[in-house]
N, C-alpha and C positions, 0 to 999 in steps of 0.2 A: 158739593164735595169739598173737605175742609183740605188745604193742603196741607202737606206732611212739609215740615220743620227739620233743613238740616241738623245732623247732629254732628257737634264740630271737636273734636278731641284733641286739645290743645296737647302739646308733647315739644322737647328739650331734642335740639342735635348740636353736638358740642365735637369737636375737634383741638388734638393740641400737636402741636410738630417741636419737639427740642434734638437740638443738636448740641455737641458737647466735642473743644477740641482742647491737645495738650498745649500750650504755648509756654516755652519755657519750662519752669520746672511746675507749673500752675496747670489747673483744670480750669477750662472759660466756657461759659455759654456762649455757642456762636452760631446758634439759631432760636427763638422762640416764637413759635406763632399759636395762634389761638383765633378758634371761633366758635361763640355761643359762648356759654357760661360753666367753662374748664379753663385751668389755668394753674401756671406756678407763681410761687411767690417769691420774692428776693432772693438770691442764690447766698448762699451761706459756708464759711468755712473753717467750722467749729476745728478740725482737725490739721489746719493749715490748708496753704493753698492747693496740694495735690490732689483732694478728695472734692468735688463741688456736690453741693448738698443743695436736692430742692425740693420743696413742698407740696406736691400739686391738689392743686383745691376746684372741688366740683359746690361754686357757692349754692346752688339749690339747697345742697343739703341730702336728696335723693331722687332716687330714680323710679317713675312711672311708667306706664305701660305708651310703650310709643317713643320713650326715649331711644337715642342712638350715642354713643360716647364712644371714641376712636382717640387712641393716644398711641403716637410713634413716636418714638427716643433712638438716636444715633447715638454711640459712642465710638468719637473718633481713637484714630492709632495711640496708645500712652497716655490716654484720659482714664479718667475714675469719674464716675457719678455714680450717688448716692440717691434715692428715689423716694419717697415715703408720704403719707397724707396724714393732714392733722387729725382725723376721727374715724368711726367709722362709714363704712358707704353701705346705704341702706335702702333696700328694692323694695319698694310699695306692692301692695297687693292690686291688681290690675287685670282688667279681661282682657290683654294685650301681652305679647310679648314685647320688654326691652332688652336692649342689646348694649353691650363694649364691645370693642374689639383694639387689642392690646396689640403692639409690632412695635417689638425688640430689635436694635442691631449693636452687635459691640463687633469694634475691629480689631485685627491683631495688636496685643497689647495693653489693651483697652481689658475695663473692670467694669460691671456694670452691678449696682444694688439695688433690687425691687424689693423692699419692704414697707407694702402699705399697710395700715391697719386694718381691723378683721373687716371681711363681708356681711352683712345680715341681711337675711332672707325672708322677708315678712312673710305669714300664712297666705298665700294668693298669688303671690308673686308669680311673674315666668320670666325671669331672668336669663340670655343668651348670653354665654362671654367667650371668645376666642380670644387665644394668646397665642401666639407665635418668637420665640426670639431663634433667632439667627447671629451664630458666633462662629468669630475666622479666626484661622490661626490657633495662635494661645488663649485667645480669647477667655478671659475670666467672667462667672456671674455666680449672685447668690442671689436668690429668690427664694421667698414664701406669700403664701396663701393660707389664710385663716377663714372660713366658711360658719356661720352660725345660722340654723336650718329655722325659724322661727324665732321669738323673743323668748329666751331661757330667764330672763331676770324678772319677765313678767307673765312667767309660767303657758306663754303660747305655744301651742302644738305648730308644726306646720303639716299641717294634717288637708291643705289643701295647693296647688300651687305645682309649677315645675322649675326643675333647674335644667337645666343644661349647660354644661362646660367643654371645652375642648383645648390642650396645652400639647405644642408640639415645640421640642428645641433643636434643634440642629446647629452640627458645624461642617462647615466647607461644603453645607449640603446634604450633610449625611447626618442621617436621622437618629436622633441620641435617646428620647424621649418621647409617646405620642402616648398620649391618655384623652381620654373620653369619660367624660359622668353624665349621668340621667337621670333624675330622682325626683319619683311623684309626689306630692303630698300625701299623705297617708299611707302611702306604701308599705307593706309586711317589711322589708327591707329594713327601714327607718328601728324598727327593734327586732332585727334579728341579730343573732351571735354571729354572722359570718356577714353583716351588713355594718349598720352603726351602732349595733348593740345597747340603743335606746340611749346615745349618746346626742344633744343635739348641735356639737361644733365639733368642724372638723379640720384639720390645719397638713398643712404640704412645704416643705422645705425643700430646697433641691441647690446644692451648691458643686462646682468644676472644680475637680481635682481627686488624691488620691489620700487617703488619712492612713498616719502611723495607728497602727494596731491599739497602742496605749491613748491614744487621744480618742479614740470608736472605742473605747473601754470606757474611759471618765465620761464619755455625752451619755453611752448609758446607763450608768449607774446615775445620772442625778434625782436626787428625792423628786419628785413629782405627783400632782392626783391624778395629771392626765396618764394616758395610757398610749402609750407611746413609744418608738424604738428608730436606729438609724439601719441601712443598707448601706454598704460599700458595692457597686457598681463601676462597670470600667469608666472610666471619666468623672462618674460623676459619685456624688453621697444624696440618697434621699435618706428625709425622712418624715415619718404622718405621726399622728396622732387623734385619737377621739378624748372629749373633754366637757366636760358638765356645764362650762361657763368659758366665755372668753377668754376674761382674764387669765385662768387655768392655761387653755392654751399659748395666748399671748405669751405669759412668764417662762415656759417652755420653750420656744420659739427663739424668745429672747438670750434666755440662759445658754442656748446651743449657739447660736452667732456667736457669744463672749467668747463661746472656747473656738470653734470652725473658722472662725473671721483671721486670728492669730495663725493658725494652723496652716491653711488653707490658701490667703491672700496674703499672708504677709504684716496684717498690722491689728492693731490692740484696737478691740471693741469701744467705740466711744457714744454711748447711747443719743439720738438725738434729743434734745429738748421739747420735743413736740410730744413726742412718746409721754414725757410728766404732767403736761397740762390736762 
């Protein structure tokens, strides 16, 4: 009898821990930890000291079936962090589910900005993601999410594969926001009219606060190809969009901070430099 040959699936578990305090009139990193291969890079403070701006880089490159990636960010009392990654993060196809799991906290006072670059979702993929943020107080965030279902630039269906997602916000405990997705690979869904209407990226903005009527006027009328609109909600402003190609969403995305960021937080949009490489 021939023996049978483990079979051994090598796989990524990466963790990153930041903490963020105000000292002075300055934002300071005053925690960074990391294990496996996630991490930030040099804290930056293109907009002066009050805002700290950090990179965070998954050097693989992408994520396989088997991976696990956990990232928690504090933001302490009267801090600002700024949050963003240099490209996109990108799910291999895989007979495995991988996994992130994202936990937010900002504290009263504190400002927190999640703007990473888009998602892609290769055909195969089964990507798990849980997000959680948690805000006290006055607690400020703006956050988005840009999703692209397959490779659009090199005409890939994702016509096999699962997503799953799950983002729940809260403050002081009480529940502001809780959505759930599920999206098979080739699901009727993927081009229906009350689905993605055969659009294959999808993008989610969601910023705290309340907008004057004329600034929720100018976000929507901006020219755009995506298809797309904002909600005024108690606390909060969403907004989605479906989109032919990333970039389409991205520049939408981006064109909304310019105006929301002023509005909203308090200060003039200063695009990161990472966003142009």
């Amino acid at each position: 009898m021939t023996a049978l040959t483990p079979i051994f699936t090598p796989h990524w578990l990466a963790e990153l821990d930041l903490g963020y305090a105000r000292l002075g009139q300055a934002t300071r990193p005053v925690r960074r930890r990391h294990n496996g291969p996630l991490r930030v890079q040099k804290h930056l403070y293109p907009e002066g000291p009050e805002v700290c701006q950090h990179i965070v880089v998954h050097p693989p490159g992408g994520i396989a079936g088997g991976d696990r990636l956990a990232i928690h960010a504090e933001v302490g009392h009267g801090a600002w962090a700024q949050l963003t990654s240099p490209g996109a993060a990108k799910w291999y196809r895989a007979a495995s589910p991988a996994h992130q799991t994202l936990d937010l906290r900002v504290q009263a006072g504190a400002t927190l900005e999640w703007l990473p670059q888009e998602t892609i979702v290769y055909a195969g993929a089964q990507p798990e993601l849980r997000t959680r943020i948690d805000l006290e107080g006055d607690a400020r965030l703006f956050y988005w999410d840009i999703v692209a279902l397959g490779r659009p630039a090199c005409a890939e269906r994702f016509d096999s594969g699962r997503l799953r997602a799950a983002l729940d916000i809260r403050r002081d405990g009480q529940l502001l926001w809780h959505e759930r997705q599920a999206i098979e690979g080739g699901d009727r869904l993927l081009d229906s009219p009350i689905g993605l209407a055969g659009q294959p990226v999808f993008g989610t903005l969601i910023v705290t606060g309340t907008l004057d009527t004329d600034v929720l006027d100018a976000c929507r009328d901006l020219k755009t190809p995506v298809r797309g609109d904002l909600t005024q909600l108690p606390g909060l402003v969403v907004a989605r969009c479906l989109a032919g190609e990333t970039l389409e969403a991205r520049a939408w995305m981006i064109a909304l901070w310019q105006r929301l960021r002023p509005a909203l937080l308090g200060r003039e949009a200063l695009a990161p430099r990472i966003w142009s490489t």
